[in-house]
C-alpha positions, -999 to +999 in steps of 0.1 A: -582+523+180-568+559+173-530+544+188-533+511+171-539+526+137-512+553+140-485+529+146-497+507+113-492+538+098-458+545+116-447+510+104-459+514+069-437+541+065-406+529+078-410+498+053-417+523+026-416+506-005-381+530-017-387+521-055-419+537-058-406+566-033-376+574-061-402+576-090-427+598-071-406+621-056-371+622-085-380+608-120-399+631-132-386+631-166-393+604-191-382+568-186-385+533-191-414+521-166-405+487-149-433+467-164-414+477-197-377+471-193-361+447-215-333+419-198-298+429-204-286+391-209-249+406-223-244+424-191-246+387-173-221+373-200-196+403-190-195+391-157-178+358-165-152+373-185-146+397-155-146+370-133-120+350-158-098+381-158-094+379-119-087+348-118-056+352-145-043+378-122-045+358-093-029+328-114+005+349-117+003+364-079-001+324-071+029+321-089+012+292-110+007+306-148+024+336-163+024+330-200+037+347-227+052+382-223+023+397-246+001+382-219+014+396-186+004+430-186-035+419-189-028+390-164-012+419-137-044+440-138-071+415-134-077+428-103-095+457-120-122+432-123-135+438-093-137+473-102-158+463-134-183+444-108-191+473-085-196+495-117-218+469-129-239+461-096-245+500-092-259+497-126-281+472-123-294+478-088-306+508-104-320+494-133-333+469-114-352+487-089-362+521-098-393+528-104-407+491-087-421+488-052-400+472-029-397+477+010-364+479+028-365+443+042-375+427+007-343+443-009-322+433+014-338+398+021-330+395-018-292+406-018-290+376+011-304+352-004-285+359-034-251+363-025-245+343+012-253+307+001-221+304-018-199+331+004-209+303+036-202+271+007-168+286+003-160+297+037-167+260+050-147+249+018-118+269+028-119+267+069-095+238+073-069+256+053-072+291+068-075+275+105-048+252+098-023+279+091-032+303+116-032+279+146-002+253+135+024+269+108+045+301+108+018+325+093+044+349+081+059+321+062+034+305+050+004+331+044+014+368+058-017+386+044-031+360+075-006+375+099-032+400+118-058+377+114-039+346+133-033+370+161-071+377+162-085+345+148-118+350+166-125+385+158-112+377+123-133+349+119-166+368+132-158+399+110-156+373+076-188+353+086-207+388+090-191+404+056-175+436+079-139+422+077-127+450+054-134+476+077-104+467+098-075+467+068-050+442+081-086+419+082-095+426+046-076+393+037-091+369+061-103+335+058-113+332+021-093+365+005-115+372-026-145+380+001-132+410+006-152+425-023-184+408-009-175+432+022-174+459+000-206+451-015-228+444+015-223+481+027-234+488-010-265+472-006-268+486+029-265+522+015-287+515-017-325+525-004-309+558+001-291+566-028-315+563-053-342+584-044-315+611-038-296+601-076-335+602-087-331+641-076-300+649-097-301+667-131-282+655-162-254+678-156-252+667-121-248+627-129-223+628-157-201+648-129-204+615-110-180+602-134-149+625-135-154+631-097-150+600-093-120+595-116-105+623-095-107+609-064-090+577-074-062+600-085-063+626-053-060+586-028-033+578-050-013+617-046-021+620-009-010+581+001+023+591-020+031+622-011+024+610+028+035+577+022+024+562+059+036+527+053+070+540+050+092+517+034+065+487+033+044+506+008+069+493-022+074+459-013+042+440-028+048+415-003+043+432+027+013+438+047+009+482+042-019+488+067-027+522+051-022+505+015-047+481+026-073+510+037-067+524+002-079+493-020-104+474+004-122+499+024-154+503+018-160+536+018-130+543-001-144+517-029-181+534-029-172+560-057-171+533-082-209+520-072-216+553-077-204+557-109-224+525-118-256+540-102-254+574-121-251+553-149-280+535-143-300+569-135-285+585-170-296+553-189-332+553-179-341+588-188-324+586-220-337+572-257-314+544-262-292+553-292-279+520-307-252+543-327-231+553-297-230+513-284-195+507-303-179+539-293-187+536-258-177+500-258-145+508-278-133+543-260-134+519-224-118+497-238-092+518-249-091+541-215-089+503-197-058+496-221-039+528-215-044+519-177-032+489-178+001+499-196+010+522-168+001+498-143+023+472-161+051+498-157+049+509-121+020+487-097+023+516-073+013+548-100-025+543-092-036+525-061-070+537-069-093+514-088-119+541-090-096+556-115-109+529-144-145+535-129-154+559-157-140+535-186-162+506-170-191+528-170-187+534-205-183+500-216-217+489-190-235+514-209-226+506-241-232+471-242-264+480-222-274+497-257-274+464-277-248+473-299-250+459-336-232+418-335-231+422-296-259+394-302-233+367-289-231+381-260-268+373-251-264+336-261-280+315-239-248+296-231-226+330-222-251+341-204-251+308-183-216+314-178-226+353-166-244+330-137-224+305-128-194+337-129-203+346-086-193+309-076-167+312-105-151+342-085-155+328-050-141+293-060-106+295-084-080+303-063-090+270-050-086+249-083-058+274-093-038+265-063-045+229-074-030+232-107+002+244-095+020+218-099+010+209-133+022+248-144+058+234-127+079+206-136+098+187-110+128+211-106+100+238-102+106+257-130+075+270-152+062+251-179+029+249-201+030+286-203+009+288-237-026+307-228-044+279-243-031+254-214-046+276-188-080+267-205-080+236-187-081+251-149-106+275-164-128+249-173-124+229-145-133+262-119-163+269-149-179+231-146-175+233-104-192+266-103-221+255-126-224+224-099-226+250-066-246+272-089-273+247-097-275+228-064-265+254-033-271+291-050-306+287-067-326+261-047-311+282-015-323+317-036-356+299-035-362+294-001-343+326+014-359+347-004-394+364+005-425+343+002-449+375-003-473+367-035-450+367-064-431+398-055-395+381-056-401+371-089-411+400-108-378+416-096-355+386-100-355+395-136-321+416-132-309+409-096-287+382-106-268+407-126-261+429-096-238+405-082-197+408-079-178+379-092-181+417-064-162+416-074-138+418-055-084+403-067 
């Protein structure tokens, strides 16, 4: 009887429920009890306008829509939207979860259920393409990020189906490109139990660090990958496959320091008395830090490789918008924030309808036309109504039965979890 009831016990702490484990043993200052925490419905509208911005970026690399010249420097960072998604899950995992009871297997039965349904929908959407070009056509031609892939189709295609392609860098582009971020973010949520009991244990001083170290090592990547410069003469030709250059932006260890910075955010937001007056000025000054960034960026691609560099600008904006600024009330419209949840199938879905519209960006000699932003409404609206579709009839009724069945559990913490998500995410 002795044995039997000393391996419950041994059990019961491995499944330790890693919420309640953070507040008993870390938060031991005042904050925001779980029961209490208001919804942050503006945080879910950010998402589809982060999710939009990708997709304008991936418009021009597709070589489809380019508008004005006033336009293009915001269209060739969008990538930085991914960027903005793993600041945002790290603050909402946090938010989410601290301080609430949930074992190891319930959180990550939860991140499953929310994110795979619509990663397998668009794997099995794009299959034919991806296999198609790999086994019949000239990959270097045709696709070249697919070049290491086609040469290990089956490792490439078992790497992509278990969300681990990015740890091999010529992979990170396999299959259905924009999963890479999804990669990225499942090692996130594998790391997540972890890290917040031990951000519980940091002061003040000690999270606000979080932010600049952070910024720093974005810029220290960016000075060592220079001043080495491995790919040799591949690293300034945006066309070719850089294996190191790939390492830089999709590994997912090298990506960690911008969950991180959402996280510490997170952390710094529950123990504080939310202070409606600094909303605006957060907002504003990430704004402006996101602007400068992307002027520099506009004027040489290859001046910061590092995405973490943005992370503290992202931070500031997550936490300002978190703080309900004065006329941020649009944001938590119901109908914005419908588009904050249709914005995870938005991400995984539009290079498919962008690369459908290219022809109607070209006219028959192939030169560019319909070039005013307001045309490229239309394949925004079309990727919007498509995503609403898989989000209403694959992502929620497949939530529903993934997730755990014990009592009512899922639902009490379902009230943020859908925020968590990269749109992840990640150009």
């Amino acid at each position: 009887m002795r044995v039997g009831r000393q391996k419950k016990a041994c059990v019961a702490r491995k499944y330790e429920m890693f919420g309640t484990r953070a507040r008993s043993r870390a938060y031991n200052v005042s904050m925001n009890t779980a029961q209490s925490r208001q919804q942050l419905p503006a945080l879910t509208s950010l998402r589809y306008l982060a999710a939009v911005w990708v997709a304008v970026f991936h418009a021009q690399a597709m070589r489809a829509f380019f508008g004005p010249e006033w336009f293009q420097p915001i269209a060739m960072v969008g990538y930085l939207g991914v960027s903005f998604f793993f600041v945002l899950s790290g603050f909402i995992l946090v938010y989410t979860y601290a301080d609430r009871a949930v074992s190891l297997r319930e959180f990550w039965q939860l991140r499953f259920a929310r994110i795979y349904p619509a990663f397998l929908f668009s794997l099995l959407l794009t299959a034919p393409g991806f296999f198609y070009v790999c086994l019949k056509l000239d990959v270097a031609k045709t696709v070249p990020e697919w070049i290491w892939p086609a040469a290990h189709l089956k490792i490439a295609a078992i790497t992509t189906l278990a969300l681990v392609q990015t740890w091999i860098p010529q992979n990170s582009m396999a299959w259905h490109m924009p999963t890479w971020s999804l990669s990225n973010e499942a090692f996130f949520y594998l790391l997540f139990p972890f890290l917040l009991p031990a951000f519980g244990r940091l002061s003040r001083k000690q999270l606000v660090a979080i932010l600049p170290v952070g910024f720093a090592f974005g810029l220290l990547v960016t000075v060592l990958y220079r001043a080495l410069n491995p790919d040799g003469a591949l690293a300034l030709n945006s066309h070719a496959i850089a294996p190191w250059q790939y390492f830089v932006k999709f590994n997912p260890i090298l990506r960690l320091p911008e969950f991180l910075m959402g996280m510490a955010c997170g952390v710094l937001f529950l123990r504080s008395t939310p202070n409606r007056r600094w909303a605006w000025p957060l907002i504003l000054g990430g704004v402006a830090m996101v602007a400068v960034a992307a002027t520099v960026l506009h004027r040489n691609p290859f001046l910061l490789l590092h995405a973490a560099v943005v992370g503290p600008a992202f931070a500031a904006i997550v936490y300002g918008v978190a703080l309900k600024p004065a006329a941020g009330e649009l944001l938590e419209n119901s109908f914005f924030v419908l588009l904050g949840d249709v914005s995870y199938s938005f991400y995984l879905l539009h290079p498919l309808v962008i690369s459908a519209y290219v022809a109607f960006f070209h006219d028959a000699a192939g030169s560019l036309r319909r070039q005013n932003p307001l045309w490229f409404l239309l394949p925004i609206a079309t990727i919007t109504v498509i995503s609403f579709l898989v989000y209403r009839f694959i992502e929620q009724p497949m939530r529903r039965v993934l997730r755990p069945k014990r009592k009512e559990k899922a639902q009490q913490i379902e009230l943020a979890t859908a925020l968590a998500d990269p749109a992840g995410v990640t150009n």
